[in-house]
C-alpha positions as CSV (number, residue, x, y, z in Angstrom):
1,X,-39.9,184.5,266.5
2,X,-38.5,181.2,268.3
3,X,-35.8,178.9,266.7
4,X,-37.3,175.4,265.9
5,X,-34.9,173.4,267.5
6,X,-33.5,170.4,266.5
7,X,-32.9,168.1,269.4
8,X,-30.9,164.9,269.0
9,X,-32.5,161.8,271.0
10,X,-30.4,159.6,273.2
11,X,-31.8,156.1,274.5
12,X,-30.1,154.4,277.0
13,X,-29.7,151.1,278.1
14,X,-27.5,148.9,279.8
15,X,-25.1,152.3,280.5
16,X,-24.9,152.2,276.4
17,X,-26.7,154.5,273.7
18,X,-29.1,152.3,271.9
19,X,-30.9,152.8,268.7
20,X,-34.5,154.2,269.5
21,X,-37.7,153.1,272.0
22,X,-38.2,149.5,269.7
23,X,-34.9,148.9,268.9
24,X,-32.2,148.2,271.5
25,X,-29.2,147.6,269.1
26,X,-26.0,149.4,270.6
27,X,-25.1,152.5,268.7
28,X,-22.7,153.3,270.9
29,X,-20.7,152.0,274.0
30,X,-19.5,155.7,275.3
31,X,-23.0,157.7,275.6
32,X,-21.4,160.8,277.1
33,X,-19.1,161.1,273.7
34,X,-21.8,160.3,271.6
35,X,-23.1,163.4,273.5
36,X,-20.6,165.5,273.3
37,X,-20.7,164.6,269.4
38,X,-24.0,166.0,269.1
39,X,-23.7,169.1,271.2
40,X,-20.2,169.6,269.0
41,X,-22.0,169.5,265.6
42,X,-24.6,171.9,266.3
43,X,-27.5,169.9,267.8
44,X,-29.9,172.6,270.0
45,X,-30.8,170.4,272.8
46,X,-30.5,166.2,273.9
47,X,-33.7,164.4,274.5
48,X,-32.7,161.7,276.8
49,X,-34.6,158.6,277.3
50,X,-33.5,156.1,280.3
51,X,-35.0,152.6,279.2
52,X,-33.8,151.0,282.5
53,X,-35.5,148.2,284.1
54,X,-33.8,148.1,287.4
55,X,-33.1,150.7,290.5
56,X,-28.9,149.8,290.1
57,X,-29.8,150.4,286.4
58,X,-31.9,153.5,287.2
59,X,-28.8,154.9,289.4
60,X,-25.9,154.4,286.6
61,X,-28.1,156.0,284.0
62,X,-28.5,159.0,286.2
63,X,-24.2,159.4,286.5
64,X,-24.8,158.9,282.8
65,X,-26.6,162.1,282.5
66,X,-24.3,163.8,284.9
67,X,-21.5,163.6,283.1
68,X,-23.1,164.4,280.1
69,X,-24.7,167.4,281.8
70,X,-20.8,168.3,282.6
71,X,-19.8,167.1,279.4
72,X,-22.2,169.3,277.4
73,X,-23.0,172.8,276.7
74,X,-27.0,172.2,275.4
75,X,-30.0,171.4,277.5
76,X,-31.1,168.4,278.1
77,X,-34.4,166.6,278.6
78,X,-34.8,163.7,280.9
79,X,-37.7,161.3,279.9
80,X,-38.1,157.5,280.9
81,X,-38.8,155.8,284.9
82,X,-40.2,159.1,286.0
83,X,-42.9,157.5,288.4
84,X,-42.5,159.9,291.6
85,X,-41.4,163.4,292.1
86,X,-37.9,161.6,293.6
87,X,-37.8,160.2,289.9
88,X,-38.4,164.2,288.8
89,X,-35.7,165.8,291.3
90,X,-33.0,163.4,290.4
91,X,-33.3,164.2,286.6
92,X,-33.0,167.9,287.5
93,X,-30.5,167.2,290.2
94,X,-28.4,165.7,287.2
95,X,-28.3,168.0,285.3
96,X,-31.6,168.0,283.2
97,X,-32.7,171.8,282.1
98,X,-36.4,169.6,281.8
99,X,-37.8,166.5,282.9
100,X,-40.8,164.7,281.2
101,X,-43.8,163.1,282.0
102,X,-45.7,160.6,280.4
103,X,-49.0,160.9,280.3
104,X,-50.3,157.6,279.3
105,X,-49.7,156.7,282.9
106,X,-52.4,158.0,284.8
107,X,-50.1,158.5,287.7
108,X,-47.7,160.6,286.0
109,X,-50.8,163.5,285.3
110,X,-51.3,163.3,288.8
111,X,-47.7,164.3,289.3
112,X,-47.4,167.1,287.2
113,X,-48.9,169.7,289.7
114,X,-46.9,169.1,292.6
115,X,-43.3,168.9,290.7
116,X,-44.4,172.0,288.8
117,X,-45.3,173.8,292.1
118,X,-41.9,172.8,293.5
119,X,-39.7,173.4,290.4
120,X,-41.7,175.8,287.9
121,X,-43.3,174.6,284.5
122,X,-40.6,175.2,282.8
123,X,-39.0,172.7,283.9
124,X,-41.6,169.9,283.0
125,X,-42.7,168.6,279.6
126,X,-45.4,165.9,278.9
127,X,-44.9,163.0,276.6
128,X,-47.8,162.5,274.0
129,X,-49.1,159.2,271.8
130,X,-52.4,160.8,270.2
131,X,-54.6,163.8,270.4
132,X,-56.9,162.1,273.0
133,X,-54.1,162.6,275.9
134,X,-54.0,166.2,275.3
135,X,-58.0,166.5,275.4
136,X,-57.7,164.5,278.5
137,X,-55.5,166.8,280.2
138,X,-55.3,170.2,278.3
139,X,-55.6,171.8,282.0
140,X,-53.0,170.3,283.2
141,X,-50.9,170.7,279.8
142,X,-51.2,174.4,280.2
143,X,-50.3,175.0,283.9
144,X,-47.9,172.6,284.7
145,X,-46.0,171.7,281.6
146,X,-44.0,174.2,279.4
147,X,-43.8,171.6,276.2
148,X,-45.4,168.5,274.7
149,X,-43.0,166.1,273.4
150,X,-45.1,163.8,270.3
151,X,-44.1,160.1,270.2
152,X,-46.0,159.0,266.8
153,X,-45.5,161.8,263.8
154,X,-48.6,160.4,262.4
155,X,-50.2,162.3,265.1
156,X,-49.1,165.5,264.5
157,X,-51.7,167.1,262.5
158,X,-54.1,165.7,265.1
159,X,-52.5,167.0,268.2
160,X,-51.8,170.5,266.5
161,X,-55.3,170.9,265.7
162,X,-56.5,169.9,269.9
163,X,-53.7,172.1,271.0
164,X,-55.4,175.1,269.1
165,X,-58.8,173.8,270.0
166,X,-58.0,173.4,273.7
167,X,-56.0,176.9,273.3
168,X,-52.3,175.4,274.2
169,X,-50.3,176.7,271.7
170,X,-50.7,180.5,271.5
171,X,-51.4,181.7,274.7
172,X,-49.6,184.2,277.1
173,X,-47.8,180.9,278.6
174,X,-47.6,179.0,274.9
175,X,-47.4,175.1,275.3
176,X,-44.6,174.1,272.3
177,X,-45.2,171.1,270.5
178,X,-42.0,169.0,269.2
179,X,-42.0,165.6,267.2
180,X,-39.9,162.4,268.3
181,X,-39.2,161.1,264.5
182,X,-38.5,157.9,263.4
183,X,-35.5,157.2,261.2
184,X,-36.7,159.7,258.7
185,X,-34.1,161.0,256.4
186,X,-32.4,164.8,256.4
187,X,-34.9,166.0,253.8
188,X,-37.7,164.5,255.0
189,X,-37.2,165.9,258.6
190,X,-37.2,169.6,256.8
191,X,-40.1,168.9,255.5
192,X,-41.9,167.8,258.3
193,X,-41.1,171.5,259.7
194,X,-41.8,172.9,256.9
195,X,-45.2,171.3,256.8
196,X,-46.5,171.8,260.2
197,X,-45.5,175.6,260.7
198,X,-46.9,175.7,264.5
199,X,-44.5,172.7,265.6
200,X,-41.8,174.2,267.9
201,X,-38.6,171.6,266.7
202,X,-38.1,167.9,265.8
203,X,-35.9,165.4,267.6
204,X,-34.1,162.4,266.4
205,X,-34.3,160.9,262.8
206,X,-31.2,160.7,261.2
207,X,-29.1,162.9,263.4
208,X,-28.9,160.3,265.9
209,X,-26.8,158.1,263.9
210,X,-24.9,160.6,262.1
211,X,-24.4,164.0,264.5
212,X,-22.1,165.6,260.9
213,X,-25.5,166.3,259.7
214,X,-27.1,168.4,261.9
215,X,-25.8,171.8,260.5
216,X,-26.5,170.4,257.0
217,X,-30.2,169.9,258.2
218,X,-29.8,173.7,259.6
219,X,-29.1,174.3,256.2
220,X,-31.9,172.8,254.3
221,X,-34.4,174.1,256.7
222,X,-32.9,177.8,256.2
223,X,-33.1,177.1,252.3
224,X,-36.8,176.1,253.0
225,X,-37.4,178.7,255.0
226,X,-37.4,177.6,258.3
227,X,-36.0,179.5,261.5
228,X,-33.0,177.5,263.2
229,X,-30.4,178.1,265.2
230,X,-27.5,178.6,262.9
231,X,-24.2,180.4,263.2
232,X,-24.7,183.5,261.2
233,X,-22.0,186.2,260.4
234,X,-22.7,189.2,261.3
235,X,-20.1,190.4,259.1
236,X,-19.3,188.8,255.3
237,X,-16.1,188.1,254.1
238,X,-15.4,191.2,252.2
239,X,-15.8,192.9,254.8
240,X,-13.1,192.0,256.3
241,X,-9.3,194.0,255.9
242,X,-7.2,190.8,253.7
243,X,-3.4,190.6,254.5
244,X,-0.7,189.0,252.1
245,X,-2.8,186.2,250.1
246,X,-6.1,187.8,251.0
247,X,-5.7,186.1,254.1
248,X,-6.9,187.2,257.5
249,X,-5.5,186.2,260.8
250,X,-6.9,184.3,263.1
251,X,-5.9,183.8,267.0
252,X,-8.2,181.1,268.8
253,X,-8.7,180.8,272.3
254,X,-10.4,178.3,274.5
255,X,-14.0,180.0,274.8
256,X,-13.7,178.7,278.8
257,X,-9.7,179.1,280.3
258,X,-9.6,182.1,277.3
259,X,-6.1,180.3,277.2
260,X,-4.6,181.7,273.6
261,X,-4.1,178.4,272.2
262,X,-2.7,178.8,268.4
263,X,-3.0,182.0,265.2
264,X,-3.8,180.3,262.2
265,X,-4.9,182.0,258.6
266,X,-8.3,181.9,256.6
267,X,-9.4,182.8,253.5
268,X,-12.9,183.5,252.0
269,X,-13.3,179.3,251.8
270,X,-12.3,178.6,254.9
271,X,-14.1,181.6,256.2
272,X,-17.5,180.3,254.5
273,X,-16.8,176.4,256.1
274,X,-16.3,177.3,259.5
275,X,-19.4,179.7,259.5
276,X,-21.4,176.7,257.7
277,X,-19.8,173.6,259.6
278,X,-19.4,174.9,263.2
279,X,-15.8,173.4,262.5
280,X,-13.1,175.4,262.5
281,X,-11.5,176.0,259.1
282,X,-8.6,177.4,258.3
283,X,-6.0,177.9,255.2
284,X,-3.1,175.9,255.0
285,X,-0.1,178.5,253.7
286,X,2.7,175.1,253.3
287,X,-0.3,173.3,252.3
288,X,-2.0,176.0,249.9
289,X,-4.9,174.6,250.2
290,X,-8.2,174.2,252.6
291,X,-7.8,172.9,256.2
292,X,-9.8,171.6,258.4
293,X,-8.2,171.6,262.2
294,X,-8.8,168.1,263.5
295,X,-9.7,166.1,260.4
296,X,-6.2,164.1,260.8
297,X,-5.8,164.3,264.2
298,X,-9.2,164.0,265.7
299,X,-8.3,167.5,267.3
300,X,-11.1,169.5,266.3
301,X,-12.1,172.8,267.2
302,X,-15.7,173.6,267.4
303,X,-16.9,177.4,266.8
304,X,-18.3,179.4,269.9
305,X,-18.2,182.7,268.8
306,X,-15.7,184.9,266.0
307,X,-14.8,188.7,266.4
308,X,-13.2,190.7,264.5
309,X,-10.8,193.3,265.7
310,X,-11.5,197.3,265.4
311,X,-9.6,197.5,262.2
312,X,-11.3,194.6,261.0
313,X,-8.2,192.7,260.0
314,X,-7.9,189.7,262.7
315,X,-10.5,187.5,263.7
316,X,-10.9,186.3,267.1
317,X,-11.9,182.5,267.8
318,X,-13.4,181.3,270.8
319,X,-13.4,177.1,270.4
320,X,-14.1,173.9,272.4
321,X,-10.7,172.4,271.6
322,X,-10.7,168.7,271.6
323,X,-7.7,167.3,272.7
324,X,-4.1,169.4,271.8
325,X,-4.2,172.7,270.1
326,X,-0.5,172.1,269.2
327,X,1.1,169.6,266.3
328,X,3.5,168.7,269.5
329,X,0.9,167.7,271.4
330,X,0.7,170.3,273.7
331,X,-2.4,172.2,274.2
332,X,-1.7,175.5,273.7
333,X,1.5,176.4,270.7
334,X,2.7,179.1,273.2
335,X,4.5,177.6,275.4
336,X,8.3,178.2,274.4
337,X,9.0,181.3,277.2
338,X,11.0,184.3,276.0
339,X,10.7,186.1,279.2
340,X,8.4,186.0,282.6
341,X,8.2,189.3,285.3
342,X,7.3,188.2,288.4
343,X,3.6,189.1,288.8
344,X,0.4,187.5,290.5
345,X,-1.4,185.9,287.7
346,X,-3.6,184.4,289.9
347,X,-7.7,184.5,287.9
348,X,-10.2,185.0,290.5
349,X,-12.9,183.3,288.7
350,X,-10.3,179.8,288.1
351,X,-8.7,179.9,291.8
352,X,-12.1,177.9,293.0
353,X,-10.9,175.4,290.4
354,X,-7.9,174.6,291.4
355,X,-8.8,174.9,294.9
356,X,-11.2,172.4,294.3
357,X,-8.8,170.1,291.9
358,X,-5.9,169.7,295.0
359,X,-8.9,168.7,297.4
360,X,-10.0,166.1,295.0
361,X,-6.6,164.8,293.9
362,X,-6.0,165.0,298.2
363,X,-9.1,162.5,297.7
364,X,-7.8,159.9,295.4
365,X,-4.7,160.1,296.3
366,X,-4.5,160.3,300.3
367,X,-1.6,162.5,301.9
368,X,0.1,161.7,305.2
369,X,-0.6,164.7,307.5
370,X,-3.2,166.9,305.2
371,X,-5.8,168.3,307.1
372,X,-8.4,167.5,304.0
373,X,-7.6,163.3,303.9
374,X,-8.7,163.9,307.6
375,X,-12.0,165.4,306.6
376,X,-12.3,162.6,304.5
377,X,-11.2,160.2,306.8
378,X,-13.6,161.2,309.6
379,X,-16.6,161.7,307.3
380,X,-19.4,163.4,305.9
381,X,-21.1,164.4,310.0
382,X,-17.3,165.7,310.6
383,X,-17.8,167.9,307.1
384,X,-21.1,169.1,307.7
385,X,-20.1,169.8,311.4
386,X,-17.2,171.8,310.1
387,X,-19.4,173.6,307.1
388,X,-22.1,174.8,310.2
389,X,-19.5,175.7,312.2
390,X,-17.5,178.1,309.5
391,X,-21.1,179.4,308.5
392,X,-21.4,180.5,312.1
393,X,-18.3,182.1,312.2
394,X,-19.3,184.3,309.2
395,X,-22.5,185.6,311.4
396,X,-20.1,186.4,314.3
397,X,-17.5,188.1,312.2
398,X,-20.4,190.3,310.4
399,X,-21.0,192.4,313.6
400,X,-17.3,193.3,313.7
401,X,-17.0,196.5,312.0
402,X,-13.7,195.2,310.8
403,X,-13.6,193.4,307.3
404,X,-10.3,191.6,307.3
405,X,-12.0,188.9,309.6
406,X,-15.2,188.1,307.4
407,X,-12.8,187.4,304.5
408,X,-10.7,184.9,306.6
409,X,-14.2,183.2,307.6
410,X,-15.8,183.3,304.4
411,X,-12.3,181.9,302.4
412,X,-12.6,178.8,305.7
413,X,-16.6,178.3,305.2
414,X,-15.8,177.8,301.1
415,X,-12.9,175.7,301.7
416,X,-15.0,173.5,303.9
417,X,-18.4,174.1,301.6
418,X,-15.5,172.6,298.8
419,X,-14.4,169.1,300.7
420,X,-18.6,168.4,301.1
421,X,-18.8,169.2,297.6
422,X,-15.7,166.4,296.7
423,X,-17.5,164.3,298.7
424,X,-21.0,164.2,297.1
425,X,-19.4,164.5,294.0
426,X,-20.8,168.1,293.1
427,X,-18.6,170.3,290.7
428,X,-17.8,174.1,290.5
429,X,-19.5,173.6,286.6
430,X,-22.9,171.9,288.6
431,X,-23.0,175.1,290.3
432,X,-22.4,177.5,288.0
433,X,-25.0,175.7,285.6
434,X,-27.9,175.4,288.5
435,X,-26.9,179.4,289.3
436,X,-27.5,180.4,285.3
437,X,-30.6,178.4,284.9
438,X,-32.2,180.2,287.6
C-alpha cells in the first residue's frame, strides 16, 4: 500500500511566500528557507504555486524554485502560469519532479497530451474545482496525468465518487487524488484522511504556517490508522547493547560529504525523540538531562537514516547538519590533527565538485592569465565551440586501441562540459537529480 503524503503548499508572490490562493499576506520573506523548513521537518513533497502576474515576475519565481529544487531533498510540484508547454518545460527544467495543469482553462486540457508525450505522465498533474472537470475530461485525466490535485475539500466526496465512476482511481495506471486544504487544523486534516480512505495525501492546512508539526500530524494519522511516511525503527531500544548509564554511542556523519562530524550519547528518551521528531536527540552526560542538538544554536541536525553496528552497541547517524556540527563553530569536532601519512585522499565521486567550485569562484572572481576567465571572457559560442570540439576528440581517440588517450579527452570534454555548465548556471546536484528521476 502507498503512503498518503502530506505535502506542504508554498504560494509565491512578489519572490516572497504568501499565505494561500485568497490571501496574499507575507508569511515569509526567504521562500527557499521556508522550504528547506518543511523538507527538514518531515513534509513528503512541496506543492508550489507561482501567483505571478508578470514575465520578469514569472522568471524570478522560477530561480525561486531552483534553488529550492537544490535546496531540498522532496519533490516538488509546480502549479500556477502554466499556459504553454514552455510554461511546462521550465517548471521541470527547475527542478519540478511534476508540473500541473489547470483544467478550468480550456487551453490547459488541450496541453496535457503533447507535454505528456514529451515528458511522460508522470510528470503531469491536473488541478480540479468540482467533479464536473473530471467528467469533462476523465480521458484525458487517465492518459496524460499521473494525479489530480482538488482545490475545494468540499468537493471531495464528489470527485471521489466520478473518479470511480469514470474508472480513474484503481486502474493498472491509478490516477491519485490529493486535497489542497484550507487552514484546517492538525486534527482535522487526520480526519479528513481518515474519512475519505481512497484520497492519496493532503496538502497545506496548518503545516504551512507551522512546518514543527508535520511529524506530529504523522503521528495522529498513524494513531488513526492511516499509512504515512514516518521514520520507523527497525530496531527498539532494548534492543540495543547500553554502555555506562545505559547509554549508547552515537557517531553522526553528514548523510552527503559522509564527513564524521561529532559522537554524542543517547538514552532510551532521546532515542524515542529523535525517531519521533526527525530531530536529532541526544543525552546530555554534563547536563544529565535531554538534549536536543540545535535548540540553542539553531544548529540542528535532521535524521536521514540510523544504523547500528554488528554488535549492536553504536548507532550510526547520517544528518543534514544545519550550520556547525562543533560548539567552536567549526563544522566537523575533528579537526585537532594527531598525525597525517601522506596518501591520496582524493573522492572520486567529490573531485567534480571541486572541479566545478574553482571554475565558478574563477567566474566571480576573475584571474589574470587563467585559461577558464578566458572562456568566460570570449563567451558561450567560444564554450560550445570548445565542448564540440573535445567531444570530437573522444570519437577520434575511441579508434585508438590505446586507453591512456580517451581518458585525457574525456577528463578535457568534462572540463569544458563544466565551464558551459557555470555559465548557464547548471549544478553537479541538477544533474545528479535529472539522472535519478529518470
Amino acid at each position: 500500500m502507498k503512503h498518503k503524503t502530506i505535502t506542504a503548499c508554498l504560494y509565491l508572490k512578489n519572490e516572497k511566500a504568501v499565505k494561500g490562493i485568497k490571501d496574499m499576506t507575507v508569511v515569509s520573506d526567504d521562500p527557499v528557507e521556508l522550504a528547506v523548513s518543511y523538507s527538514n521537518f518531515g513534509a513528503d513533497e512541496i506543492l508550489i504555486f507561482d501567483f505571478s502576474n508578470t514575465d520578469d515576475e514569472h522568471t524570478r519565481s522560477l530561480e525561486i524554485i531552483k534553488d529550492i529544487s537544490r535546496a531540498v531533498d522532496i519533490p516538488l510540484i509546480g502549479a500556477g502560469n502554466v499556459r504553454r508547454f514552455e510554461d511546462v518545460k521550465k517548471l521541470l527544467y527547475a527542478g519540478c519532479s511534476r508540473a500541473a495543469l489547470n483544467l478550468s482553462k480550456e487551453s490547459n486540457a488541450h496541453l496535457a497530451e503533447e507535454v505528456a508525450t514529451r515528458f511522460g505522465r508522470e510528470k503531469i498533474c491536473a488541478c480540479v474545482i468540482n467533479p464536473k472537470e473530471i467528467a469533462t475530461y476523465d480521458v484525458l485525466i487517465k492518459n496524460y496525468t499521473c494525479e489530480l490535485l482538488l482545490l475545494k475539500e468540499e468537493e471531495i466526496d464528489g470527485c471521489l465518487q466520478t473518479m470511480y465512476d469514470k474508472a480513474l482511481l484503481h486502474t493498472q495506471h491509478p490516477v491519485a487524488l490529493k486535497c489542497v486544504l484550507g487552514d484546517k487544523e492538525l486534527h482535522g486534516m487526520a480526519a479528513v484522511l481518515r474519512a475519505h480512505e481512497d484520497l492519496g495525501g493532503i496538502c497545506g492546512g496548518a503545516i504551512n504556517e507551522n512546518p514543527e508539526n508535520i511529524m506530529k500530524l504523522k503521528w495522529q494519522c498513524k494513531g488513526l490508522g492511516i499509512d504515512v511516511n514516518l521514520y520507523e525503527a527497525a530496531l527498539k531500544w532494548e534492543d540495543l547493547k547500553k554502555g555506562p548509564g545505559d547509554l549508547v554511542p552515537v557517531v553522526v556523519q553528514d548523510y552527503k560529504t559522509l564527513e564524521v562530524l561529532m559522537v554524542a550519547y543517547m538514552d532510551e528518551e532521546a532515542f524515542n525523540h529523535t525517531v519521533e521528531s526527525g530531530v536529532m536527540t541526544y543525552h546530555s552526560r554534563s547536563r544529565d538531562e535531554l538534549w536536543v542538538k540545535g535548540a540553542t544554536s539553531g544548529h540542528y541536525q535532521y535524521v536521514k537514516a540510523l544504523y547500528a553496528d554488528c554488535d549492536y552497541d553504536t548507532i550510526l547517524a547520517k544528518v543534514r547538519q544545519v550550520g556547525a556540527a562543533c560548539h567552536t563553530g567549526n563544522k566537523s569536532c575533528f579537526f585537532n590533527e594527531i598525525l597525517k601519512k601522506e596518501f591520496n585522499d582524493t573522492n572520486p565521486l567529490q573531485i567534480f565538485e571541486k572541479e566545478y567550485g574553482t571554475i565558478i569562484d574563477r567566474k566571480n572572481n576573475p584571474k589574470e592569465g587563467s585559461y577558464t576567465n578566458y572562456l568566460f571572457d570570449k563567451g558561450i559560442d567560444k564554450i560550445l565551440k570548445k565542448v564540440g570540439e573535445e567531444c570530437t576528440e573522444i570519437v577520434i581517440a575511441a579508434k585508438n586501441p590505446d586507453s591512456e588517450e580517451i581518458k585525457y579527452e574525456i577528463a578535457d570534454f568534462l572540463y569544458h562540459c563544466m565551464v558551459l555548465m557555470a555559465v548557464k548556471d547548471v549544478t553537479w546536484d541538477d544533474i545528479v537529480k535529472e539522472m535519478a528521476q529518470r
